[in-house]
C-alpha positions as CSV (number, residue, x, y, z in Angstrom):
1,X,69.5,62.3,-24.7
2,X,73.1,61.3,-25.1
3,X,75.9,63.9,-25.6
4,X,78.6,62.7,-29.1
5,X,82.0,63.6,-29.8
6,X,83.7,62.6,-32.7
7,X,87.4,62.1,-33.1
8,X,89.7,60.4,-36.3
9,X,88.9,63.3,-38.9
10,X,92.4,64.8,-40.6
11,X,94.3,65.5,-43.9
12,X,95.1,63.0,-46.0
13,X,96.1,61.9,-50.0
14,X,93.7,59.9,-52.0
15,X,93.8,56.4,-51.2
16,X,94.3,56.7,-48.0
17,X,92.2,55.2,-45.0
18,X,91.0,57.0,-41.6
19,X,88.8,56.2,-38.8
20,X,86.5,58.0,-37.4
21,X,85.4,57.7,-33.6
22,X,81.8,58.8,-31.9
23,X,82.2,58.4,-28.0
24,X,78.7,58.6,-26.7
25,X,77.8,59.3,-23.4
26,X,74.6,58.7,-21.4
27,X,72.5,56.1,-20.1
28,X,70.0,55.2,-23.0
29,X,72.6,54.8,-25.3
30,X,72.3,51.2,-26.1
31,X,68.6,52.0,-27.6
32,X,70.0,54.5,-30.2
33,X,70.3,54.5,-33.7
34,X,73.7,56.5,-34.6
35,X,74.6,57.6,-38.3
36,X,77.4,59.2,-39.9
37,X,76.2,62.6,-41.6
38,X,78.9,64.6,-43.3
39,X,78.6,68.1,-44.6
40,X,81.0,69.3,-47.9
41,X,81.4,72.7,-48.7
42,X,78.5,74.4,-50.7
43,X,77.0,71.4,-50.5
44,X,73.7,69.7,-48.7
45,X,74.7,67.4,-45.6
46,X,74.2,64.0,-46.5
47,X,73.8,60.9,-44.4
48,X,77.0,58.4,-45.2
49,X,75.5,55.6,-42.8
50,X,73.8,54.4,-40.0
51,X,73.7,51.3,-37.6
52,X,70.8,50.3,-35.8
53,X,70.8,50.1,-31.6
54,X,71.8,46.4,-32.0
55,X,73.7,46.7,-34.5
56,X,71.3,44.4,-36.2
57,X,71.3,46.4,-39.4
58,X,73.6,49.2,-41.3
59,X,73.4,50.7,-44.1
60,X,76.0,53.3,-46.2
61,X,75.5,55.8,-49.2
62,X,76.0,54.8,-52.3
63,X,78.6,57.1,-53.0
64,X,80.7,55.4,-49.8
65,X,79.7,51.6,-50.8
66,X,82.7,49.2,-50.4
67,X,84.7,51.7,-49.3
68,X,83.2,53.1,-45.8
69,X,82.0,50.4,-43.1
70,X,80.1,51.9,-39.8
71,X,80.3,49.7,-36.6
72,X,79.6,50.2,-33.1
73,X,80.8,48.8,-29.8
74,X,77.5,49.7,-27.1
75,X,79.3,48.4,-24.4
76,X,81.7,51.4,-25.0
77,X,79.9,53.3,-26.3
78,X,81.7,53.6,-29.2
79,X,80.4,53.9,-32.9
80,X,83.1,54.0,-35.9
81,X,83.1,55.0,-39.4
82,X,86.1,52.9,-41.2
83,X,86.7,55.2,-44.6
84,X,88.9,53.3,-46.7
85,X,90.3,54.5,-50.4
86,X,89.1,58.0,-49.9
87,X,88.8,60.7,-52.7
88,X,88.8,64.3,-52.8
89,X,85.1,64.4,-52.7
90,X,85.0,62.8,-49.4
91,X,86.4,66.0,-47.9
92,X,83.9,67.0,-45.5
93,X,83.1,67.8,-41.8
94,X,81.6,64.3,-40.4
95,X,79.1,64.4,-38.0
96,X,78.2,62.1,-35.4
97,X,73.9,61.4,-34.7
98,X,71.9,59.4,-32.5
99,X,68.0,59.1,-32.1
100,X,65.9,57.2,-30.1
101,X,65.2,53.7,-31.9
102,X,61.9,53.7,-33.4
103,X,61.7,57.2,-34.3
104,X,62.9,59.4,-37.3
105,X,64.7,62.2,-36.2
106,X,68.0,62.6,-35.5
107,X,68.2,64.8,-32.4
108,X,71.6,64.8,-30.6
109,X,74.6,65.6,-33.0
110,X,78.2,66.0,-31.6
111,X,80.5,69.2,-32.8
112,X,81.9,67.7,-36.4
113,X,85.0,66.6,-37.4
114,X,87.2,67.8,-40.4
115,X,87.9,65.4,-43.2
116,X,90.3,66.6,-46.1
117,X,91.2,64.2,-49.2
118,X,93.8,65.8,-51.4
119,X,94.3,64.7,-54.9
């Protein structure tokens, strides 16, 4: 199990960039898969993007391509969501996952953090 807190979230304008930060604590860490999820209002929560526990591989939403990146720093402990050019319909609360590489679900989820884009 590892225990997430994110950090970064904020209000800005369209076009604007923010990062977002996942500190990640425990000792299995470095065999986690992590993903950004992010959660609109009246809307489903939706996975933005994930990096594998080498970092080997990541992958982003359509929706986010060429303008979100998602990198991670193990040795930290740190795993980062780079939004760049946002719009209004990125406002969201992001969420912060990890599970166990190899499996499917995401089990340990930090507390959110508030994204707002205004137009």
């Amino acid at each position: 199990q590892v225990q997430l807190i994110e950090s970064g979230g904020g209000l800005v304008q369209t076009g604007d960039s923010l990062r977002l930060s996942c500190a990640a604590s425990g000792r299995t860490f470095s065999t986690y898969d992590v993903a950004w999820f992010r959660r609109a209002p009246g809307k489903e929560r939706e996975i933005v993007a994930l990096v594998t526990w080498r970092a080997s591989f990541t992958q982003v939403a359509d929706s986010v391509r060429g303008r979100f990146t998602i990198s991670r720093d193990t040795a930290n402990r740190m795993v980062y969501l780079e939004m760049n050019s946002l719009k209004p319909e990125d406002t969201a609360v992001y969420y912060c996952a990890a599970k166990k590489s190899g499996t499917y679900v995401y089990d340990d989820w930090g507390k959110g953090t508030q994204v707002t884009v205004s137009s």
